[in-house]
N, C-alpha and C positions, 0 to 999 in steps of 0.2 A: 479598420477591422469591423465585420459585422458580427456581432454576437446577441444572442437569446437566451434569455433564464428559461432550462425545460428539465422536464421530471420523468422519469417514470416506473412503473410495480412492475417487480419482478415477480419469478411464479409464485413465491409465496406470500404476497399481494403486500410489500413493504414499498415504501414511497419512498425513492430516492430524487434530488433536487440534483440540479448542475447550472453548467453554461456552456455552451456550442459555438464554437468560433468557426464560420464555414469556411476552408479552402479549395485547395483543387483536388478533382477528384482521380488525377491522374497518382496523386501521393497519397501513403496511408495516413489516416485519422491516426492522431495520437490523444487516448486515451488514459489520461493522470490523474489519478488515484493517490488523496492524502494520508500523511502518517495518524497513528493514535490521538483522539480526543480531538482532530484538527478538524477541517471541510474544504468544501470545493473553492470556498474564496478566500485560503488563508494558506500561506505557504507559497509549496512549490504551484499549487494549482492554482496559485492569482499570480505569479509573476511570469512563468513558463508560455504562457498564449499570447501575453505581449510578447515575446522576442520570437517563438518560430511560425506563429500565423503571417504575420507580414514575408515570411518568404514560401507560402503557398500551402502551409500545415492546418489544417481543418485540428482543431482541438479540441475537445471535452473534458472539463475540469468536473469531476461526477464527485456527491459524496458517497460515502458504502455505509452501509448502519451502523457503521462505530464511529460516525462523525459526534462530533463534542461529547460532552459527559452521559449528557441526560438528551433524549427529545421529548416531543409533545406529541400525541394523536395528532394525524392529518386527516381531513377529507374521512374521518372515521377507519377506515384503512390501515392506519402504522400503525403499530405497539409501539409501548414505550422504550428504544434502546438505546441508542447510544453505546458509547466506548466502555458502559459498566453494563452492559445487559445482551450484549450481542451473543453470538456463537462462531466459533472459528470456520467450522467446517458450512456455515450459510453464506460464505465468501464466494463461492461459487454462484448464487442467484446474482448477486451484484454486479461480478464481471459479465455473466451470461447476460444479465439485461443491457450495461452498456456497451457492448459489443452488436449486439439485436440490433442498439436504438442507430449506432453510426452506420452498420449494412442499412436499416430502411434509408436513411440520408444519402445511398449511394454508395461507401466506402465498402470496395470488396478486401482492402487489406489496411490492418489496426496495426499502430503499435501502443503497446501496454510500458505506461511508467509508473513508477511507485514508489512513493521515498517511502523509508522506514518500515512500520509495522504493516504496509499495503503488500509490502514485499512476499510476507509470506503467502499473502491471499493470493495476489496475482498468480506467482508461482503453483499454489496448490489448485487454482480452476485450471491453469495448462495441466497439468497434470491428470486431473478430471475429466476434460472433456475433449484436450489437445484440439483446439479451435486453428481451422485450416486455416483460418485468415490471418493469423498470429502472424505478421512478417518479423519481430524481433522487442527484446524486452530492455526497457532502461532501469536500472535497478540504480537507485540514488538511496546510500547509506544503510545498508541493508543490516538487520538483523543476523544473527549467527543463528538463533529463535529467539523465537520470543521470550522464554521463560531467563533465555540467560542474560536478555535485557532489562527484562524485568528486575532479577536478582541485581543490574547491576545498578538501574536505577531506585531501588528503596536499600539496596545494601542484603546480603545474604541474611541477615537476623530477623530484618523486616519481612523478608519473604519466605523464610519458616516459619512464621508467625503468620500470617495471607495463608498460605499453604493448610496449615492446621488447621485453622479457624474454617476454610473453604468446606477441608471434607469433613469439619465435627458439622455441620449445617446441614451441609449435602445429606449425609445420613441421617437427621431429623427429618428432612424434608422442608426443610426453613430456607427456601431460596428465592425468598421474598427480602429476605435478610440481604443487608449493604456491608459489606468487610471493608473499613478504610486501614490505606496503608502509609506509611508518612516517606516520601519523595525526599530526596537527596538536595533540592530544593525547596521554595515554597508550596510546590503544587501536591497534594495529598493523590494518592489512586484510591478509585471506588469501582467495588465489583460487586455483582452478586456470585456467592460462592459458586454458581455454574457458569458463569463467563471469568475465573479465573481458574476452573479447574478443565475450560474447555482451549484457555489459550497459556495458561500457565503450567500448569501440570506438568509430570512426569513425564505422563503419556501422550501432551499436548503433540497434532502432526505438523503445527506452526514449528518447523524447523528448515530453515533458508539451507543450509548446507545438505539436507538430504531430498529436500523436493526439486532441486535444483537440475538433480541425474537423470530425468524423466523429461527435462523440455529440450528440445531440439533445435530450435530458431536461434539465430545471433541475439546475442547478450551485451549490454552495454553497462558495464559496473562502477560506480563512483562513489569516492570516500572523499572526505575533507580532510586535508593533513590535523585538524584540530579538533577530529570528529569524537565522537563519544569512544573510549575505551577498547570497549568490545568490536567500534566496528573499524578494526583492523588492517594494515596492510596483509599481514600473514593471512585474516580470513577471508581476505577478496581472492588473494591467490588458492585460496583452499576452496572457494566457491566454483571457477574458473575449471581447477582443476578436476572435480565433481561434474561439474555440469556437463551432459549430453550434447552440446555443442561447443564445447571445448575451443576446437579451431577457429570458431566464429566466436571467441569470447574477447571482449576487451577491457580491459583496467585504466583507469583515469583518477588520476591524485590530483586537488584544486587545493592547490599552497593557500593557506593562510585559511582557509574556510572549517565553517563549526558544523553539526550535525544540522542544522535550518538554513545555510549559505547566506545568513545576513551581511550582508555586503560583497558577495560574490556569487548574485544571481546573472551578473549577465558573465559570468567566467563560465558557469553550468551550463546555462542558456548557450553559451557557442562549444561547449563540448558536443553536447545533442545535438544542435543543428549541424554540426560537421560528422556524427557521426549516421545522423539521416539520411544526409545528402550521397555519404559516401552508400549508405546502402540501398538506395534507391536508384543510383548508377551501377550498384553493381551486375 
């Protein structure tokens, strides 16, 4: 495999980091996008380009500005954001840019994957900008939304409490202010009250089941039999069913796999690659 560590600013001049795995350019770029507080070399986007580059899949493992907690200034350029300071609806510059950056490398057709909280962003830029090149989306462990994962990861008491706390701030103007919230395990979440009332909220549009009826390309949806709660057999078939390519929808259950497929990345890895192949023949 040849691969490159490359970067780059989207319109609203944020530095995003990746790695580019070149294939052929007769097949779409696939474009994988990590879940919340993760990056482009953890997860699905460090195991995914070992298994479908060696069968001619040009890859881009990209972070999006909610990669880890916290970042740092780059090159003078990035604000400070991460997974507690982003905005849902700036989801949109990050696809746009990685999409840009695999068309200059040649690739006139992307496919967009996304485990977890990437889901709703991917979903909500097709919907924005409906990108011709879209040839089809892999949705790995999808959100129902975000706010009902959220609820389900601190627990409902914890996140009326985040909620409250978010808009008594908001309406000081204190959104410099950190709201932590305590996780269902060891891990705490940390927001500032405008990146949890812009992805958690009421009125948050990070919702997988309604942005879903607005994309039109084949859809490829995957749950682990051991997956988190919320992400459902009943709500893959409620997605499927919603979604504007319907006929071209597919569902895929991976026995024995958790919401990160630790020990059943290469069961993942030949779901997608069989369902590439088959749509690249089609």
């Amino acid at each position: 495999m040849k691969c490159e560590l490359v970067s780059v600013e989207t319109r609203d001049r944020v530095v995003l980091h990746g790695a580019f795995f070149e294939g052929e350019l007769r097949k779409p770029a696939v474009i994988i996008l990590h879940g919340a507080a993760m990056n482009f070399y953890t997860g699905v986007g460090r195991f995914m380009p070992e298994i479908l580059n060696p069968h001619g899949y040009a890859c881009l493992s990209g972070n999006h500005r909610g990669h880890d907690f916290g970042t740092a200034p780059d090159i003078d350029k990035q604000p400070i954001l991460g997974v507690m300071r982003e905005r849902f609806l700036d989801c949109v510059y990050d696809v746009g840019a990685w999409i840009e950056y695999v068309h200059q490398k040649g690739f006139q057709n992307v496919i967009l994957l996304g485990h977890s909280q990437a889901i709703p962003k991917i979903l909500y830029s097709q919907n924005i900008e409906q990108y011709p090149g879209v040839q089809g989306l892999v949705l790995i462990s999808p959100p129902p939304s975000v706010s009902k994962m959220m609820r389900f990861l601190v627990s409902d008491d914890y996140y009326e409490r985040g909620l409250f706390k978010a808009h008594e701030l908001a309406e000081l103007g204190m959104d410099d202010q950190l709201i932590v919230i305590r996780g269902r395990v060891t891990m705490p979440w940390i927001f500032t009250p405008g990146t949890f009332l812009s992805f958690y909220g009421p009125d948050t549009p990070a919702d997988t089941e309604e942005l879903v009826r607005n994309v039109f390309c084949p859809i490829l949806l995957v749950r682990g039999s051991e997956d988190f709660k919320p992400v459902s057999k009943e709500l893959l078939e409620n997605i499927k069913k919603k979604a504007g390519s319907a006929e071209t929808c597919k569902i895929i259950e991976i026995h024995g796999a958790d919401h990160f497929y630790s020990q059943h990345e290469q069961a993942l890895g030949r779901v997608i690659l069989q369902w590439l192949n088959e749509l690249v023949l089609a």
